[in-house]
C-alpha positions in Angstrom: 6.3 20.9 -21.9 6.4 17.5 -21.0 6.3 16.7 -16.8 9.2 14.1 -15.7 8.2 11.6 -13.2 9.8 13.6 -10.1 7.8 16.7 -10.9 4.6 14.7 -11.0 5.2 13.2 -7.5 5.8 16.8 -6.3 2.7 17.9 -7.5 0.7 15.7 -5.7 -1.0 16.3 -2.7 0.6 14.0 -0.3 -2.4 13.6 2.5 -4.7 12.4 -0.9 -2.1 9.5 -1.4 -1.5 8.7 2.3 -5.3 8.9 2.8 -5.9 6.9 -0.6 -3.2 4.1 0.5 -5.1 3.8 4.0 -9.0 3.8 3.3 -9.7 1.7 0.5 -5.9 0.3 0.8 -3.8 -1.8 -1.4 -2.0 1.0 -2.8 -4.7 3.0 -3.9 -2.7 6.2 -3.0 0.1 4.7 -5.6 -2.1 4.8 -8.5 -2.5 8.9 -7.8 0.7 9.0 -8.0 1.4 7.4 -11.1 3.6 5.3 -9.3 3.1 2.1 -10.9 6.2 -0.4 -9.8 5.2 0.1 -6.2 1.6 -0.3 -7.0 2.5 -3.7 -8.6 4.6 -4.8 -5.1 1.6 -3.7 -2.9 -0.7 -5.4 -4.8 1.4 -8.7 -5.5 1.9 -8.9 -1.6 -1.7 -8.2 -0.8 -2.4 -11.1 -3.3 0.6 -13.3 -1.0 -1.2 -12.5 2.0 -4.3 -13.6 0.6 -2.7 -16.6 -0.7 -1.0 -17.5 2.6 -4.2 -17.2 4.6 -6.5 -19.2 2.6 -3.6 -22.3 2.5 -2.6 -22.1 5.7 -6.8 -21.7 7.2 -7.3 -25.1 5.5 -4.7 -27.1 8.0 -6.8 -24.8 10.5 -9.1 -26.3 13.1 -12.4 -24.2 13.7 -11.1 -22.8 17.0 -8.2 -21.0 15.2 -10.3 -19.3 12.5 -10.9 -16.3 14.4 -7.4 -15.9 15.1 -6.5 -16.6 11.9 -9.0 -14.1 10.4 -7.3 -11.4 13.0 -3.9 -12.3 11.9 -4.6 -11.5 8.1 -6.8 -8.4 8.9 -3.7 -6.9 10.8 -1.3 -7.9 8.5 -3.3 -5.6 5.3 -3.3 -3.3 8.1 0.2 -3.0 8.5 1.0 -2.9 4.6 -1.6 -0.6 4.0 0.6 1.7 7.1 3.4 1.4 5.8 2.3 2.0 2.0 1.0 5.3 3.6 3.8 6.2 5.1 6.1 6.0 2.2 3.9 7.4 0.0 4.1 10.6 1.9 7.9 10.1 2.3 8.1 9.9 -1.1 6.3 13.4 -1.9 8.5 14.9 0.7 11.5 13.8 -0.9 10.5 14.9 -4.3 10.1 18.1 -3.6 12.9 18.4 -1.9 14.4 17.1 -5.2 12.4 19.7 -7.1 13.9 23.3 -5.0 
């Protein structure tokens, strides 16, 4: 017997992919999940963060680097929160599905 996408989300321990989407980040926790579409957003707006900083920290003068550096760090912060936190809404809600 095959497993459908719904049941494999409910299977999952959902402090592995909330932990796994905050330590090393980036979506991490989606992979466990087999979760691939949102693994492919995180990652493209990881990559567009990335891309953001490094254009916008040429215009820069060397007083603003630090701040800049800050902004950026904060900002994978954030997305690696709030990948986090809907990965663990995501196993709530397919268990719910599952009852």
């Amino acid at each position: 017997m095959t497993a459908n996408r719904t049941q494999i989300l409910a299977a999952s321990a959902g402090w592995v992919a909330v932990l796994l989407n905050v330590i090393p980040g980036l979506g991490a926790g989606y992979l466990y999940q087999r979760r691939w579409r949102a693994y492919w957003l995180t990652s493209a707006l990881a990559t567009s963060w990335f891309l953001a900083g490094a254009v916008l920290a040429q215009r820069a003068d060397v007083a603003a680097e630090s701040e800049n550096q800050l902004v950026g760090l904060i900002g994978l912060l954030v997305l690696a929160a709030v990948s986090a936190i809907e990965a663990g809404f995501a196993v709530k809600k397919a268990r719910l599905i599952e009852l």
